[in-house]
N, C-alpha and C positions, 0 to 999 in steps of 0.2 A: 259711292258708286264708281265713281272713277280709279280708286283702287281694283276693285271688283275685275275692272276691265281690264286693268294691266297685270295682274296677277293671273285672269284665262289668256291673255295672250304671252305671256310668259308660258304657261303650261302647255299652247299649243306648240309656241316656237321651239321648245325641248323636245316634246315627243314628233315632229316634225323633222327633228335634225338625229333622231334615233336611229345608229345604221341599219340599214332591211340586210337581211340576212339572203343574199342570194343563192336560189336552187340549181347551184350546178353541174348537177346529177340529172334533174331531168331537162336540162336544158340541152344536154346531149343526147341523152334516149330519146328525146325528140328529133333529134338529126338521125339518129341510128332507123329510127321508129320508118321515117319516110323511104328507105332502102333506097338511101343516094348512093351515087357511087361518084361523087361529085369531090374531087380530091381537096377542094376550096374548105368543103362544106363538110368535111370527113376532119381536118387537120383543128376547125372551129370545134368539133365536138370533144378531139382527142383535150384542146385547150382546156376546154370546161371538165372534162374528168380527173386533168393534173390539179386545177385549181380546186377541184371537191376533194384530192386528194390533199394538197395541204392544209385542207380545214378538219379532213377526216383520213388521215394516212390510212385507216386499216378496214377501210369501206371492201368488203369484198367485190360488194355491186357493183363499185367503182371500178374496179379492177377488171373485172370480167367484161364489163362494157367497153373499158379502156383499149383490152387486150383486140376486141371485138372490131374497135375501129383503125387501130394500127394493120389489123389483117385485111381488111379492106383495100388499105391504101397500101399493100402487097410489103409490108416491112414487118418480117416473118420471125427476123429475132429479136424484136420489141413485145409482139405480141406474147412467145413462149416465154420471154424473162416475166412481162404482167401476169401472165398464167399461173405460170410458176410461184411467184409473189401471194397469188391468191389461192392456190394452192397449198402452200406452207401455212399460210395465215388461218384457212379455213376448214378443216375435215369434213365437214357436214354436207358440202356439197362439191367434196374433192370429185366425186364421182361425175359430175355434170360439167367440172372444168377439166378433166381428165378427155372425156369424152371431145370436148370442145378442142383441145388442144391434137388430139388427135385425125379430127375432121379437117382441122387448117394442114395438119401435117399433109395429110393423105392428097388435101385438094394442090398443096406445093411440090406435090412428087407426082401428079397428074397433069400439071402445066407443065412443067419439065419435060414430061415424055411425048406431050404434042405440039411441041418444038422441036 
């Protein structure tokens, strides 16, 4: 019996100490999700999109959300190079970051003029 018992706590202490795989992709569309414009709270999401990116370099999602919150926090040639990146990387929905890349364009040449 007393083996019994050290052999399940052996087995919880292993799967216990198994690393979790952390989501952090949606740990920043949850930042994105809440439409901060909170520079704190924008720079936490962009962390969590590099960090999904070193687990999954060629995450498009990633990228497009990445791109999403460097435009936020008004750093315009971060965002185009992430775009761009996701654009090389992706054809299928070159059309929706195309698009995307062009609205930050349009809305940075609109702050400019009313100034």
């Amino acid at each position: 019996m007393r083996i019994k018992i050290i052999i399940v706590s052996v087995i919880f202490f292993i799967i216990g100490c198994v690393e979790q795989k952390v989501d952090y992709l949606n740990m920043g569309k949850d930042i994105l999700s809440t439409n901060t414009m909170d520079k704190t709270e924008l720079l936490r999401a962009i962390e969590y999109f590099n960090s999904e990116l070193k687990i999954n370099p060629n995450s498009v999602e990633t990228l497009k959300n990445l791109a999403i919150a460097y435009s936020k926090i008004h750093d315009d040639e971060k965002s185009y190079k992430v775009l761009s990146k996701a654009i090389d990387q992706n054809n299928i929905i070159a059309e929706e970051l195309h698009t995307l890349k062009g609205l930050q364009y349009f809305a940075k040449i609109n702050m400019k003029n009313q100034y």
